[in-house]
C-alpha positions as CSV (number, residue, x, y, z in Angstrom):
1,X,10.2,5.3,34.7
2,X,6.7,4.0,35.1
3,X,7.0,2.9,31.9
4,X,9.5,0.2,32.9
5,X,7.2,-1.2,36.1
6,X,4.4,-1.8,33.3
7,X,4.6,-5.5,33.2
8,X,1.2,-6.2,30.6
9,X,2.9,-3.5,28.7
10,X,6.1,-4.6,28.4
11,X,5.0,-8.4,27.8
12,X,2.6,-7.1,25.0
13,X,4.9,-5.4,23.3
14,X,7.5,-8.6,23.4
15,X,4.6,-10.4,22.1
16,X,4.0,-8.4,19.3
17,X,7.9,-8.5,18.0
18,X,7.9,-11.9,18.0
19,X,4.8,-12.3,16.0
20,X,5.3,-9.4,13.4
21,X,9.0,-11.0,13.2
22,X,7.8,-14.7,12.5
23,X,5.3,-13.3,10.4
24,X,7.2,-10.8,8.3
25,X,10.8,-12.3,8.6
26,X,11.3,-12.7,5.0
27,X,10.3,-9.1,3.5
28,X,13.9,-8.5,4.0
29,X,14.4,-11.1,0.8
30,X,11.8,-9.7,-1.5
31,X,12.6,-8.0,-4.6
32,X,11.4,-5.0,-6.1
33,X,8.0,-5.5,-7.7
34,X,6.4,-3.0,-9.4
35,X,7.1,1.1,-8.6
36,X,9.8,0.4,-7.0
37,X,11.6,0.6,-10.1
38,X,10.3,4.3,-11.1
39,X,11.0,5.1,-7.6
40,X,14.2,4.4,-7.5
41,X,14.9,5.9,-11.4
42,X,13.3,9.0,-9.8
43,X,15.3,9.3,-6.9
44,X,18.7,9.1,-9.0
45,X,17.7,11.8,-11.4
46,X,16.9,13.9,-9.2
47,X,20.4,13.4,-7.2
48,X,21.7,14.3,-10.4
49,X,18.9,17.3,-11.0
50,X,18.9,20.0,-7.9
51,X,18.2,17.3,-5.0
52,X,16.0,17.8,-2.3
53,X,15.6,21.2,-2.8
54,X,14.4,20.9,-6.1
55,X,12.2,18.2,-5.4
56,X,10.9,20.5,-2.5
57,X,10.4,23.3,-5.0
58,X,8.8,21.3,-7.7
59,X,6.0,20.3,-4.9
60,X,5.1,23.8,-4.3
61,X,1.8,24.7,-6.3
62,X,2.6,26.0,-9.9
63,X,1.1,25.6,-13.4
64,X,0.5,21.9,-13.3
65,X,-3.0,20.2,-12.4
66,X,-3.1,19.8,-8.9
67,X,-5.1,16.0,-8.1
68,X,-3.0,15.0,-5.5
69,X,-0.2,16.6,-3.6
70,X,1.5,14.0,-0.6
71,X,4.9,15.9,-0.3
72,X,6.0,13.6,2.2
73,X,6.0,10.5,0.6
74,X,7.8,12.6,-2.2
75,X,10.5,14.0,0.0
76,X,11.0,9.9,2.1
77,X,10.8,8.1,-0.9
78,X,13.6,10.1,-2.4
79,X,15.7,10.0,0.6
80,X,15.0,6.3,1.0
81,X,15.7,4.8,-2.2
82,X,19.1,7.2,-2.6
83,X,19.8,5.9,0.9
84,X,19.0,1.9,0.2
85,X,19.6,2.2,-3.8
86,X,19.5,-1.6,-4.8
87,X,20.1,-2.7,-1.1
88,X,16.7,-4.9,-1.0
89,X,17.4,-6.4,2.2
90,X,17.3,-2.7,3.8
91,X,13.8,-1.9,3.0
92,X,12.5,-5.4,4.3
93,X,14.5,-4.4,7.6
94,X,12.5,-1.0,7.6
95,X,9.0,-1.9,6.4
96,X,9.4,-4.5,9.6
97,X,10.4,-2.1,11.7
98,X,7.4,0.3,10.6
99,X,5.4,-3.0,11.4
100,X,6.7,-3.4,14.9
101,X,6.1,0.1,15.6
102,X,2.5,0.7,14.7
103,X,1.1,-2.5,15.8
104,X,2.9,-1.2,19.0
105,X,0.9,2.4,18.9
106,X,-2.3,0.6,18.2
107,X,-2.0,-1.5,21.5
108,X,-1.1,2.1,23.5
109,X,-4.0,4.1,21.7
110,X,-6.6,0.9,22.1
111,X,-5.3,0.5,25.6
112,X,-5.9,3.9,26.1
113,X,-9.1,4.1,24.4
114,X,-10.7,0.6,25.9
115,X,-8.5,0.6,29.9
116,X,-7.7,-3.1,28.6
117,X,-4.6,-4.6,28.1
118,X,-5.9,-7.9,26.8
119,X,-8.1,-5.7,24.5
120,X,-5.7,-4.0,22.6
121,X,-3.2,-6.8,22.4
122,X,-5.4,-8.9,20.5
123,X,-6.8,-5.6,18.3
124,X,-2.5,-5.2,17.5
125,X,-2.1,-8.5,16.9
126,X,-5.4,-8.6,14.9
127,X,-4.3,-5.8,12.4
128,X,-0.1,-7.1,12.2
129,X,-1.0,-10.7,11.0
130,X,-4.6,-9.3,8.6
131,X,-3.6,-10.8,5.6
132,X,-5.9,-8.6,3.8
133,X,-3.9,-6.0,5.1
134,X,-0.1,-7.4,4.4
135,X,0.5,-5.8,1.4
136,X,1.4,-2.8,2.8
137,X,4.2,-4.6,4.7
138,X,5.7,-6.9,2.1
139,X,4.8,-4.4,-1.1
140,X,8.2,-1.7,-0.8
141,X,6.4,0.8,-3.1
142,X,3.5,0.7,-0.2
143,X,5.2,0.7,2.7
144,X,6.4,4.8,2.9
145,X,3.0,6.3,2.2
146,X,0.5,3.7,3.5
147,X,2.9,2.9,6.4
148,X,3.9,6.1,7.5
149,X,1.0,7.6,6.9
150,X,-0.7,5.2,9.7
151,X,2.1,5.4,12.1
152,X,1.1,9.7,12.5
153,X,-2.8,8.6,12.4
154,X,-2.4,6.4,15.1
155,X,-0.1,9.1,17.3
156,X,-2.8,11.4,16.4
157,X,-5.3,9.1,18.0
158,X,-3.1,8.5,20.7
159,X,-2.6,12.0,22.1
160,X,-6.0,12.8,21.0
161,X,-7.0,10.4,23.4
162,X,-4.9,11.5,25.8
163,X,-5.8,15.3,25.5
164,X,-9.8,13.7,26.2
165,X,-8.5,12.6,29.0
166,X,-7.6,15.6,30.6
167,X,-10.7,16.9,30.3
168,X,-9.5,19.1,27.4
169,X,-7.2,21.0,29.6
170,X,-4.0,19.8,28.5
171,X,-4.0,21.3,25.4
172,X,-0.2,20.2,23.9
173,X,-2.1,17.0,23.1
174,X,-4.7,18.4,21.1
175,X,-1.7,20.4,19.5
176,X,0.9,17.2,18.8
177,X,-2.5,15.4,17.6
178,X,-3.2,18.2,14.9
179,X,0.0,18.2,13.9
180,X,0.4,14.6,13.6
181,X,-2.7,14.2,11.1
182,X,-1.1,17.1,9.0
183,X,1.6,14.3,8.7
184,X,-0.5,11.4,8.0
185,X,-2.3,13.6,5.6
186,X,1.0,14.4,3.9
187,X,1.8,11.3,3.3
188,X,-1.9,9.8,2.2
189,X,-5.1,11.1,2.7
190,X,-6.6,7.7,3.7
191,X,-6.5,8.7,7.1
192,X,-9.7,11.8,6.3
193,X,-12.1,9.3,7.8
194,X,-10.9,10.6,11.2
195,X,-13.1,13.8,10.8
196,X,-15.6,10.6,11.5
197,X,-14.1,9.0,14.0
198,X,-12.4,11.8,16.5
199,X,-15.9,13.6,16.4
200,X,-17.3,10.7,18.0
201,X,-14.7,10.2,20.4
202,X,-15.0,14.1,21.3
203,X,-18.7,13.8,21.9
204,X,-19.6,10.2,23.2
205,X,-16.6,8.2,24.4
206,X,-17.0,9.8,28.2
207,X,-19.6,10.8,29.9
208,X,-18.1,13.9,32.2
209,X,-16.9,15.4,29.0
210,X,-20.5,16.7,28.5
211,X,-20.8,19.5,30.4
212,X,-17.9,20.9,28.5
213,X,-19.9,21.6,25.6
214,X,-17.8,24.9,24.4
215,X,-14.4,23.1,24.9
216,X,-15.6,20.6,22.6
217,X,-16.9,22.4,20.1
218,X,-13.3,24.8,19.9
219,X,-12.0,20.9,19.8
220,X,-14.3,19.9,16.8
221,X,-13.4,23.2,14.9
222,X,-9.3,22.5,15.4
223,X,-9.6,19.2,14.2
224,X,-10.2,20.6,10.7
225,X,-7.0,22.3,10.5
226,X,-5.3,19.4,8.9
227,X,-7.4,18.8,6.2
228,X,-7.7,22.5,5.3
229,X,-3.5,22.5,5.4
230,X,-3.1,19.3,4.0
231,X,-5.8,19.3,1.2
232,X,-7.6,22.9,0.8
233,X,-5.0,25.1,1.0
234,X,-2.7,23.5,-1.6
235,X,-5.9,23.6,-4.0
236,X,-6.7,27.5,-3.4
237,X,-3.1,28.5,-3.7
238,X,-3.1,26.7,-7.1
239,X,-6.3,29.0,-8.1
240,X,-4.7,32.0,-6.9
241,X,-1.3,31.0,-8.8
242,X,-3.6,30.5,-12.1
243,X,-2.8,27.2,-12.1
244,X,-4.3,25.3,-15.3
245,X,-7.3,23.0,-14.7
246,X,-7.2,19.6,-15.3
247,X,-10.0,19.0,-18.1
248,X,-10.8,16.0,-16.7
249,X,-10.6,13.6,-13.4
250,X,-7.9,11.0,-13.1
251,X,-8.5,7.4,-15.0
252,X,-8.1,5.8,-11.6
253,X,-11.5,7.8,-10.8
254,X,-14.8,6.1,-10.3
255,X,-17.6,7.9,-12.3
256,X,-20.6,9.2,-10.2
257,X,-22.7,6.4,-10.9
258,X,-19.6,3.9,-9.7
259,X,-19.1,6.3,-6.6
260,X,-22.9,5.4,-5.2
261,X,-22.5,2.0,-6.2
262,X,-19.4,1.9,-4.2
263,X,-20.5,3.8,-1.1
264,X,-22.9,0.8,-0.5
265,X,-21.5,-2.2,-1.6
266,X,-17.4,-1.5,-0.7
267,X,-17.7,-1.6,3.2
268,X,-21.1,-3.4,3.4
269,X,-18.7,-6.5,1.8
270,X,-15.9,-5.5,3.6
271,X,-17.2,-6.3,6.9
272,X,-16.4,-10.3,5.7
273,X,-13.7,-9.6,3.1
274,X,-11.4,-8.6,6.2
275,X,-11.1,-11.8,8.1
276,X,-9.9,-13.8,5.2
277,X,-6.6,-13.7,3.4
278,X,-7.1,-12.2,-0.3
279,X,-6.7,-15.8,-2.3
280,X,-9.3,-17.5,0.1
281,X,-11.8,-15.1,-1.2
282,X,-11.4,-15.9,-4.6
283,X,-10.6,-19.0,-4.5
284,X,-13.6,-20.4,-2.3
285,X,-16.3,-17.3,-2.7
286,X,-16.2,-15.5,-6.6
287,X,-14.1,-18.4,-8.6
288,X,-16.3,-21.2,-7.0
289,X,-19.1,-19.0,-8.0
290,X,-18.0,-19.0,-11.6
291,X,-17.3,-22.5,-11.7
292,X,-20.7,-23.5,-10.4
293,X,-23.1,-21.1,-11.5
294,X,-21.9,-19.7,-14.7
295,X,-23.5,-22.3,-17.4
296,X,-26.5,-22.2,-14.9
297,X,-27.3,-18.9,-15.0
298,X,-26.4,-18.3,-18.6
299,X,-24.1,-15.6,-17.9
300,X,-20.2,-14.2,-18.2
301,X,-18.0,-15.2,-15.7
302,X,-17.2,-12.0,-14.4
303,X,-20.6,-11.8,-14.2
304,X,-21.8,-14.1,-12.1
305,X,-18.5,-13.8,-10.0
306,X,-20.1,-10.0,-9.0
307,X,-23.8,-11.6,-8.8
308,X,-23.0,-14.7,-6.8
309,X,-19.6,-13.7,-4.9
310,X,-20.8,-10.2,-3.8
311,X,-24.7,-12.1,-3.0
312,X,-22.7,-14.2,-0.7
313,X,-20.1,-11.7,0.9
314,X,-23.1,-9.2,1.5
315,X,-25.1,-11.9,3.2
316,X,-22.1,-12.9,5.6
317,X,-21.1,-9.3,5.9
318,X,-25.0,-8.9,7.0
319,X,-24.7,-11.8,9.6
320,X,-21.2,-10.3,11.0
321,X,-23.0,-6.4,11.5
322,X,-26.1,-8.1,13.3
323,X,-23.8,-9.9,15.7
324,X,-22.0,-7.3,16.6
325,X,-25.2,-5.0,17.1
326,X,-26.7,-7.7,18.8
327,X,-23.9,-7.9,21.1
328,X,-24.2,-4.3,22.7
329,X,-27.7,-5.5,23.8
330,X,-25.5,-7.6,26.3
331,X,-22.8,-5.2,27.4
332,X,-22.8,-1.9,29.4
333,X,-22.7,1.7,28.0
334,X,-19.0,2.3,28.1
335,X,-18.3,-0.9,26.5
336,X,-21.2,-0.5,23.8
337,X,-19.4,3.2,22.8
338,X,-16.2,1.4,21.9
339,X,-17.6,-1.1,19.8
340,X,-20.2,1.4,18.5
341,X,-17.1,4.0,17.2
342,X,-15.1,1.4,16.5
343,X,-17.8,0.0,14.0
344,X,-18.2,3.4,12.6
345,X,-14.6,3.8,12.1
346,X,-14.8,0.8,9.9
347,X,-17.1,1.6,7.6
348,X,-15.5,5.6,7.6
349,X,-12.2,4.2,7.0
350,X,-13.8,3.0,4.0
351,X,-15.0,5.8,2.2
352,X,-11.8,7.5,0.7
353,X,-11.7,4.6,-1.7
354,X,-15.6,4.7,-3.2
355,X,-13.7,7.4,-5.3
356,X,-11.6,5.0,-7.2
357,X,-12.5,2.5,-10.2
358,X,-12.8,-0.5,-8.0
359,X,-12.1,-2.5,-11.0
360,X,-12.0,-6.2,-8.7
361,X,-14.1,-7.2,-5.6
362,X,-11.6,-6.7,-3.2
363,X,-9.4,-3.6,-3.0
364,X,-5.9,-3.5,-3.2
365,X,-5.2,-5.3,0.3
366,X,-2.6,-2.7,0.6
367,X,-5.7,0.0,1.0
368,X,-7.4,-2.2,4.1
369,X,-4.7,-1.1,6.7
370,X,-7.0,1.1,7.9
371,X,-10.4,-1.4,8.4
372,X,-8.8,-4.2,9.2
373,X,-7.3,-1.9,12.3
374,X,-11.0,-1.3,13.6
375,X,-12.5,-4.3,12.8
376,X,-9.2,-6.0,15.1
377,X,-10.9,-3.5,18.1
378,X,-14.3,-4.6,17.4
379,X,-13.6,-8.4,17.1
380,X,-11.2,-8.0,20.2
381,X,-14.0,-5.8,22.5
382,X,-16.8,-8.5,21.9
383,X,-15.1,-11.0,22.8
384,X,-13.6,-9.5,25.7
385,X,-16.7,-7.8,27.0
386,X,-18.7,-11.3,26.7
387,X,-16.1,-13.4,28.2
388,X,-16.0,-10.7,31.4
389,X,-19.2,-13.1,32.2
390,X,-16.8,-15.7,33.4
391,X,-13.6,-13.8,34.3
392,X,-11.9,-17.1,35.3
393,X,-11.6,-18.4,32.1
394,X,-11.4,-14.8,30.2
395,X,-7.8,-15.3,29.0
396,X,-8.0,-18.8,28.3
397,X,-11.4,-18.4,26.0
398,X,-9.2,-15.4,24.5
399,X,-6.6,-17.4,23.4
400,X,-9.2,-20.4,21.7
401,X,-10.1,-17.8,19.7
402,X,-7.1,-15.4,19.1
403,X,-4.3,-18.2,18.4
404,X,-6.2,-20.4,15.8
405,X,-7.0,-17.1,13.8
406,X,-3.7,-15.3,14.0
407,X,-1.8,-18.4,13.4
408,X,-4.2,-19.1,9.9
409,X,-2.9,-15.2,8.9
410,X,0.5,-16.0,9.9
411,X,0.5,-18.9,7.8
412,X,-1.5,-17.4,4.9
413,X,1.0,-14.2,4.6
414,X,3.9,-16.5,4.7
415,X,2.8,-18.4,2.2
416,X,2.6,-15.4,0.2
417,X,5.5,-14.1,0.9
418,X,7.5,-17.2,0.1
419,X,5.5,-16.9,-4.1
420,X,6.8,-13.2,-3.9
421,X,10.5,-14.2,-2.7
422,X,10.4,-17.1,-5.7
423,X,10.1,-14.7,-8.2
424,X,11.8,-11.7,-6.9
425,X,15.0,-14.6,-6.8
426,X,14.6,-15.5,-10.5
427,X,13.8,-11.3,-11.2
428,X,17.1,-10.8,-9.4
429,X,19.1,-14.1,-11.2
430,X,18.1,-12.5,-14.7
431,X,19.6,-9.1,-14.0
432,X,23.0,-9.8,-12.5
433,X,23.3,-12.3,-15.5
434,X,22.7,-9.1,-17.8
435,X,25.3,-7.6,-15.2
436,X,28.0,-9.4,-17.5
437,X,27.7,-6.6,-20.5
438,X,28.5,-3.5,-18.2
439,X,31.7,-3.5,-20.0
440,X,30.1,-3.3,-23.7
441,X,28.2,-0.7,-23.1
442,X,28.6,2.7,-24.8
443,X,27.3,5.8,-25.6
444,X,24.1,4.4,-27.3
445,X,22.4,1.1,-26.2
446,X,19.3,-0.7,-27.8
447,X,18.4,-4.1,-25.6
448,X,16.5,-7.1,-26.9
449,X,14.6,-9.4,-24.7
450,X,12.5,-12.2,-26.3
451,X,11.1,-15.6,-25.8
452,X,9.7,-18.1,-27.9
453,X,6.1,-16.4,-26.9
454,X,5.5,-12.9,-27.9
455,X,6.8,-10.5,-25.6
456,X,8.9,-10.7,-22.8
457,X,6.5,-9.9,-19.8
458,X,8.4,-11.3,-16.9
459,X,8.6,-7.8,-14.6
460,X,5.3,-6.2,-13.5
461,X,6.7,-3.3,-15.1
462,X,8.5,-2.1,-18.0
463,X,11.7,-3.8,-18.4
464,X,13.5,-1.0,-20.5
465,X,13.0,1.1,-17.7
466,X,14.1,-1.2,-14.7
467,X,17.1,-1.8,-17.3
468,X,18.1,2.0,-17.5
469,X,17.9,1.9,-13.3
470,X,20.4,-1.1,-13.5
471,X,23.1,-0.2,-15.5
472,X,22.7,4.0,-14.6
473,X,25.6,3.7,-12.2
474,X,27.8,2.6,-15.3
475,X,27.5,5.9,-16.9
476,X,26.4,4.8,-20.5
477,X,22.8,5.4,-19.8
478,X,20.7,8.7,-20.7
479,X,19.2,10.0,-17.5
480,X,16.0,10.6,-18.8
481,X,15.2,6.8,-19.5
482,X,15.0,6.4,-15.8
483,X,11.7,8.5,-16.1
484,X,10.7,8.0,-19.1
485,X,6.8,6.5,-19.0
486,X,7.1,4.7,-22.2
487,X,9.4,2.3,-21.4
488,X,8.0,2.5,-17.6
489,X,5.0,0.5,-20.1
490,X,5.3,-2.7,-20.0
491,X,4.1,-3.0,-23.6
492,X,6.4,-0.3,-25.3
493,X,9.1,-0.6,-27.8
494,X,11.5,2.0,-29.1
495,X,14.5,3.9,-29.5
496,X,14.4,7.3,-27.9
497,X,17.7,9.7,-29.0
498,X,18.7,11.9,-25.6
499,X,20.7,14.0,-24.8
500,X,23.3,12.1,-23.5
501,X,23.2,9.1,-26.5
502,X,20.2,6.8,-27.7
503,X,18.6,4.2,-25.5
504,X,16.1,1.6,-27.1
505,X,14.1,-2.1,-25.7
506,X,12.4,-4.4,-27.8
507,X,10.3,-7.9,-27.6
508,X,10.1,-8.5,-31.1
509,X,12.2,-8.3,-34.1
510,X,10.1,-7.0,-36.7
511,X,10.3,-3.5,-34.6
512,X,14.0,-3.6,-33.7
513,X,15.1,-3.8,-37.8
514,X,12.7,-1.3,-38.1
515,X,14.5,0.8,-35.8
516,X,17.6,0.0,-37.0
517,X,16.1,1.0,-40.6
518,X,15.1,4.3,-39.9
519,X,18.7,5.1,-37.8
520,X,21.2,3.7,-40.3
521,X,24.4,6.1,-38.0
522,X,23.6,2.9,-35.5
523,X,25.9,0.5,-35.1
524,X,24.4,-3.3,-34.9
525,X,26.9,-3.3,-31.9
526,X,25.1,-1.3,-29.2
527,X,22.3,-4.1,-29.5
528,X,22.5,-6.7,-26.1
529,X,20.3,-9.3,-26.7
530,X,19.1,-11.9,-24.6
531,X,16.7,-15.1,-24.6
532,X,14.6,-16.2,-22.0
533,X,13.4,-19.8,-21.4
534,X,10.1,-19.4,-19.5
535,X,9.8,-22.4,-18.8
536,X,13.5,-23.0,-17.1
537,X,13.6,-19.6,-15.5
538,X,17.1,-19.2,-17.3
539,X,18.3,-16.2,-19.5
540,X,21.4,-16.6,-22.3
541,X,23.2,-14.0,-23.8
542,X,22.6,-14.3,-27.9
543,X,23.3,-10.7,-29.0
544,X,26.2,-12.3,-31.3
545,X,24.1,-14.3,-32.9
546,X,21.1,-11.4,-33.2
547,X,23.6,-9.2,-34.4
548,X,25.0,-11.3,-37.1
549,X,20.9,-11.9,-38.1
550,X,20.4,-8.1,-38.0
551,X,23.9,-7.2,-39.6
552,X,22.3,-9.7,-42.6
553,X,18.7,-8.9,-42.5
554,X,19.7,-4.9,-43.0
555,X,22.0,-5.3,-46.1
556,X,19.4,-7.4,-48.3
């Protein structure tokens, strides 16, 4: 019941509902994006397909190239979307719980870690409102593996923490803390960088750990486990199951050269990159350099973005690092070895993406959940520590800073969110307007979708595919469309012939008569034809009139 007498503890936590609710109120109204839709078109055909059982057998090693194997974003992602289906508002409801309750470990495992309340409030609050960060909140195909995955790192932490407390004697923490990172592991291996971090806790953070030098080296051994569960022993069972090689790395792969550029440019730019909101940096840092410097320097924009922009964030990033290593000159040991780790955690946190083709200047915000989480206990421990100087006006000099800064994210990710709401409404208007032909549909189906531009490019993904997922339910649509990559393309038109009937999207006409041409058995009335008026954000029903054009066009 101590738990309940805990009045900075329970205030925090009220504090940080409130602000994760104001800030994330409306991911409840955002519409699918992007994966969502394959998600979703996976989850139903595997309902239909074996279930979870199959699924859980299909994840076991076999004959297929083994890259990457999270089997527990698999297994949630399937149970989610067959439990939410279309239901948007449901995963806006979870994705803010998710929010709610990490921002809530990170204030237990920084209180923990720092003995400050004030501390980890303002690292929680630091990381909930990063707008850099926010795309793992507001994105639904993010939130189950980069969520999830951060909610077992951090209860890892946490009872690692704990377990260090004890003077490594209560050993069910070191146990629930293994186990825990197999999870986070499971569902993304972003969270690797803590073969970094909980060394340095193990041997650093307290001083009468160090005559307990065997205890910690058992420690350092265990805390290997996960990663030789999680990604080793997959791999090896795949060698001894003469599984086929992949010839070659994954496109998303950086090559070597790319992986040494990364490892010192990524989190040396990174340190600045994480207090601003994604569109500030562009906006103000690489597009201002293209506008100014480009016919100066006689270069390519992209160019001079990456020479100017990166000049610039590396010289800020430079300034920030300095400070903060400057500022354990004026604070004790104790408080020097949080800041120190904390800093190290950054930059580790890091690492797992100098792997990929960075193919912008800032990662996928979505992939920063993990810096902008250590750079929140950095920011938050300076200032603390250097306000302790004048304890009387601590909190208030916590708040100047804090407020003005998490009130810029809030604003920032709302403002966001409000673009992403826009079009997810007008994404959502077009498809229950195509909701009118569920009762023309048959056995085979071929849709058209132009506009008076070429191509009809309005979803971030292929819009025969997110049109098999919306009319599945009627019972006129092949199962394998749901899955099938090509029209998962956003540039791909054809007619595919399943087993359960033909299923075809087109953007332009010249490829639909062609279509028609080479399957004369079709009848010009399984073609559902609509036009879009960009500019009006409207969609009309023409398929009598494109029929009657078709109908004429094949009989000359």
């Amino acid at each position: 019941m101590a738990i309940y007498r805990d009045r900075s503890l329970i205030i925090s936590i009220f504090i940080i509902i409130i602000v994760t609710v104001i800030t994330f109120w409306h991911a409840k109204d955002i519409f699918f994006q992007q994966d969502e839709w394959l998600g979703l078109g996976k989850a139903i055909s595997r309902s239909d397909s074996g279930g979870l059982p199959s699924l859980i057998a299909d994840l076991m090693p076999g004959d297929k190239p083994l890259v990457r194997l999270l089997p527990l974003t698999s297994i949630f992602n399937y149970i989610v979307f067959n439990l939410f289906g279309l239901k948007m508002w449901a995963y806006g409801v979870m994705s803010l719980g998710l929010a709610i309750i990490n921002a809530s470990i990170i204030y237990l495992a920084i209180r923990k870690l720092s003995k400050s309340s004030l501390i980890a409030l303002g690292a929680a609050l630091f990381w909930v409102t990063s707008s850099l960060s926010s795309q793992a909140i507001t994105w639904i195909g993010a939130v189950i593996p980069s969520q999830m995955s951060l909610t077992a790192f951090l209860g890892s932490l946490y009872f690692m923490l704990i377990y260090l407390d004890s003077v490594f004697k209560e050993r069910r923490w070191l146990i629930f803390s293994i186990i825990l990172m197999v999870v986070s592991l499971s569902f993304k291996e972003s969270g690797i960088y803590y073969l970094i971090t909980f060394p340095l806790l193990i041997w650093f953070l307290k001083d009468k750990l160090k005559d307990n030098f065997l205890a910690r080296f058992k420690t350092m051994l265990l805390i290997v486990l996960p990663v030789f569960l999680v990604l080793i022993m997959p791999r090896l069972l795949s060698v001894f199951n003469h599984q086929t090689a992949s010839s070659s790395a994954p496109t998303y792969f950086a090559s070597s050269t790319n992986v040494i550029y990364n490892a010192f440019l990524l989190p040396a730019r990174s340190a600045f990159h994480v207090f601003l909101p994604v569109g500030k940096i562009y906006e103000n840092i690489y597009s201002a350099s293209r506008v100014h410097y480009a016919e100066d320097a006689g270069l390519g924009g992209c160019a001079v973005e990456c020479l100017i922009g990166d000049s610039f964030s590396l010289m800020v990033s430079f300034y920030i690092i300095v400070i903060i290593l400057l500022t354990t000159l004026l604070i004790n040991r104790d408080q020097k070895k949080i800041v120190l780790i904390s800093l190290a955690s950054f930059f580790a946190s890091l690492l797992p993406f100098i792997l990929y083709q960075n193919r912008t200047t800032v990662l996928e915000i979505r992939y920063y959940i993990f810096p902008t989480l250590w750079m929140g206990v950095i920011l938050s421990s300076i200032c603390y520590y250097l306000l302790s100087k004048i304890p009387k006006f601590r909190l208030f000099l916590m708040l100047v800073i804090f407020v003005p800064l998490i009130a810029f994210n809030i604003m920032n990710i709302r403002k966001g969110m409000e673009v992403d709401v826009k079009v997810g409404e007008y994404r959502r208007q077009m498809l229950q307007t195509v909701t009118e032909i569920k009762p023309d549909l048959q056995k085979d189906n071929v849709f058209y979708f132009f506009t008076d531009n070429t191509g009809f490019y309005e979803f971030q993904s292929g819009f025969g595919q997110t049109l098999a997922v919306w009319f599945y339910n009627t019972g006129k649509i092949p199962k394998e469309a749901l899955t099938d990559f090509d029209f998962y393309n956003s540039y791909y038109e054809g007619l595919k012939e399943y087993s359960e009937g033909k299923y075809g999207y087109f953007m332009t006409y010249e490829k639909l008569i062609i279509a028609f041409q080479n399957n004369p058995d079709l009848d010009v009335n399984v073609l559902h034809a609509y036009y879009w008026d960009h500019p009006k954000h409207t969609i009309k029903n023409v398929s009598f009139e494109i029929r009657n054009k078709l109908k004429s066009d094949l009989e000359k």
